[in-house]
N, C-alpha and C positions, 0 to 999 in steps of 0.2 A: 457468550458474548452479550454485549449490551445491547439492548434495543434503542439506547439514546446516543449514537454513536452518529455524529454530524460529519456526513461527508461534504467538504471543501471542493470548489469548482478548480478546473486545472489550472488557471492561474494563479492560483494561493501556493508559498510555498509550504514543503513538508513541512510536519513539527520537528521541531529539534529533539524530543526524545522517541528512542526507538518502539516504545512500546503501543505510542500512540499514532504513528505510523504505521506500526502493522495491527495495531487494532481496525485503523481506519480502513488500510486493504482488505481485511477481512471481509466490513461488512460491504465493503465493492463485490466482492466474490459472491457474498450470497445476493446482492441485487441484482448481480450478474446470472443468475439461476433460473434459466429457462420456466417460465409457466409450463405446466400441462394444457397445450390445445390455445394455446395463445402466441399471438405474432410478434416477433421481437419487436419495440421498437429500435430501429437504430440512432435516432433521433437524440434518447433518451441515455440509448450505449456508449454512444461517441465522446460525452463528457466524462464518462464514468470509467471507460478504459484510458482517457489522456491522464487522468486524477490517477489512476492505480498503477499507471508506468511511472509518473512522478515519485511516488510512494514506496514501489517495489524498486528503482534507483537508488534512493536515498534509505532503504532497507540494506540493500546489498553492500552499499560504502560504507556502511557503520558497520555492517560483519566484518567485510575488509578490512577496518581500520584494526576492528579488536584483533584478528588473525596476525595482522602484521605487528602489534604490539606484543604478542604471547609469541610471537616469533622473534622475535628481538631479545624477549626475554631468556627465552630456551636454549638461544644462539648464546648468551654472553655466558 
């Protein structure tokens, strides 16, 4: 994963393509990653997880979408 990976505050919305969406959750996850011997801030957590439920939303409806389009297809 990229180290120049700009996470957006939670009121920006997702990107329109899937892959930049879930690159962006990514690197929420890894910021998300406990230090050794250090105290979370929560301060710092609370944008970061509103940002990665926007993200992991608009991740999950584009799988949806494709599911229900290869489902439509496999039905006809």
């Amino acid at each position: 994963m990229s180290t120049d990976v700009v996470i957006k505050g939670p009121e920006e919305p997702a990107p329109t393509k899937f892959a930049d969406a879930y690159t962006e959750l990514q690197a929420i996850a890894a910021k998300l990653k406990p230090a050794p011997g250090q105290i979370p801030d929560v301060d710092a957590i609370e944008p970061l997880v509103r940002r990665a439920n926007i993200l992991a939303a608009h991740c999950q409806e584009r799988v949806e979408s494709v599911r229900k389009l290869i489902g439509e297809q496999t039905a006809g």
